[in-house]
N, C-alpha and C positions, 0 to 999 in steps of 0.2 A: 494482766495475767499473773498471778502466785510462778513464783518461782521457788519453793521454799525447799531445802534442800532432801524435806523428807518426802517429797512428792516421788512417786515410783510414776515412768515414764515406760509404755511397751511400747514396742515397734512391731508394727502390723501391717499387712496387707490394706493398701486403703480399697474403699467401696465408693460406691457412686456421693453418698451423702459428703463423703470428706473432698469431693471437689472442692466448694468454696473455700471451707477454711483452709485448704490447701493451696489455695490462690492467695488468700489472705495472707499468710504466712510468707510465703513469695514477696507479696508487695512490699510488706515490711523491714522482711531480709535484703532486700532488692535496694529500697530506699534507705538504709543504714549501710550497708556495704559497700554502698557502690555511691555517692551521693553527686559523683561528677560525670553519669553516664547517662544518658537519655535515653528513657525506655521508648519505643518505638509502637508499643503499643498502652493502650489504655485503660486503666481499674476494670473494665465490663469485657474490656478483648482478653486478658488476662485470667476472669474467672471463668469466660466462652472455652477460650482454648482448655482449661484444666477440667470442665465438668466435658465438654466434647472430645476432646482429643489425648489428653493428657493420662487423666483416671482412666478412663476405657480404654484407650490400644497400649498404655507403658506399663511396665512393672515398677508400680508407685508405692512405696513405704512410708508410710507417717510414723512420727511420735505422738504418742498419747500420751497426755499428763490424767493422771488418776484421779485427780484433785477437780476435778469438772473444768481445769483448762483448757479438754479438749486439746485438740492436735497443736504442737507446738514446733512441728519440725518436717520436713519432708526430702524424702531420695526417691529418685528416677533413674532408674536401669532400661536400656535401649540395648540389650545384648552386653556387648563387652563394651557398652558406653555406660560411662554416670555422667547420665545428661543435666543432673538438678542434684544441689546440695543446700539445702537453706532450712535455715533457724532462725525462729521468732525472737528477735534482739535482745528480752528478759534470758531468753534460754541459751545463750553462750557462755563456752569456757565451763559445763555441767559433764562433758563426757558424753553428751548426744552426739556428733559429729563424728568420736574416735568410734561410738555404736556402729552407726551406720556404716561407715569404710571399713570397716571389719565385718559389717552382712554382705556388704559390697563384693568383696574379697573372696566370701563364701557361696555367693553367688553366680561369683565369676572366676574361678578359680584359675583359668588359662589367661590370667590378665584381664585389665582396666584400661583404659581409657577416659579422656576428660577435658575440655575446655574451660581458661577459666579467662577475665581480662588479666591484662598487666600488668593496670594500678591496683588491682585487688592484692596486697603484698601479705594481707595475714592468710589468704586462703592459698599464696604459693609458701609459707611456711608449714600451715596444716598440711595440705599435700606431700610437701617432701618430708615431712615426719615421721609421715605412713607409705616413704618407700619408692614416692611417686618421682618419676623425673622428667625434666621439662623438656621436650624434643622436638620442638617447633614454635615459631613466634611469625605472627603475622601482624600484616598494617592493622586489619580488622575490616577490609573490604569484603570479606563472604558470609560476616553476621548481621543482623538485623540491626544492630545496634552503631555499625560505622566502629566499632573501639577496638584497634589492636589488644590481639589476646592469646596467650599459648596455650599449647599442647602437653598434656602430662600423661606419661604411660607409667603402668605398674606391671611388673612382671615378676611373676612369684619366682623364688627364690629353687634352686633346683636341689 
């Protein structure tokens, strides 16, 4: 994928079509972020749940790169949850991320919510950059994945 810095990137409502690559994206972010966590599910359970369950019942946002990269980034809003935050590994450290938590925000304006693991240490810096604070840590006995993980809430500012 072009990463080039002239590429204009919108963020949009995703549609049925951006399921996959919005799995795709996942898998990638998934396995660069995280590279000592065992995914519980598998490349085809991953794109199931996203064209089935994900895109259709979530309020799913992609990044679009203009450049024909096609989608390069995706958020998930569950009410006052950000259940998904992930970017395609070329597209870090671009200001896609600060995008997104800032629609997030305008979204959810009564506050955020969020899990993230934590050995993930650059996504609890991005988080508390943008305000978030960390107010709960568990073993990781009630995720899919077995991995101790916290809680970050954001609460606008009064």
């Amino acid at each position: 994928m072009n990463s080039d810095p002239e590429t204009v990137v919108i963020l949009r409502r995703a549609t049925a079509p951006d399921a996959r690559p919005a799995a795709d994206v996942w898998l990638r972010s998934f396995a660069a972020a995280l590279p000592t966590v065992v995914s519980p599910r598998s490349t085809d359970d991953v794109r199931a749940y996203f064209r089935d369950v994900v895109v259709p019942l979530r309020e799913v946002w992609v990044a679009d790169a203009d450049d024909g990269g096609g989608v390069v980034g995706l958020m998930v809003l569950n009410g006052g949850l950000l259940s998904q935050l992930h970017l395609d590994p070329d597209w870090r450290g671009r200001g896609l991320g600060d995008r997104f938590v800032e629609l997030a925000k305008e979204r959810s304006p009564g506050g955020l919510q969020l899990w993230t693991f934590q050995v993930n240490k650059p996504a609890h810096r991005f988080y508390e950059r943008h305000g978030f604070v960390a107010v709960e840590f568990t073993d990781g006995s009630a995720n899919e994945e077995r991995e101790p993980d916290v809680r970050y809430v954001w609460e606008p500012k009064s």
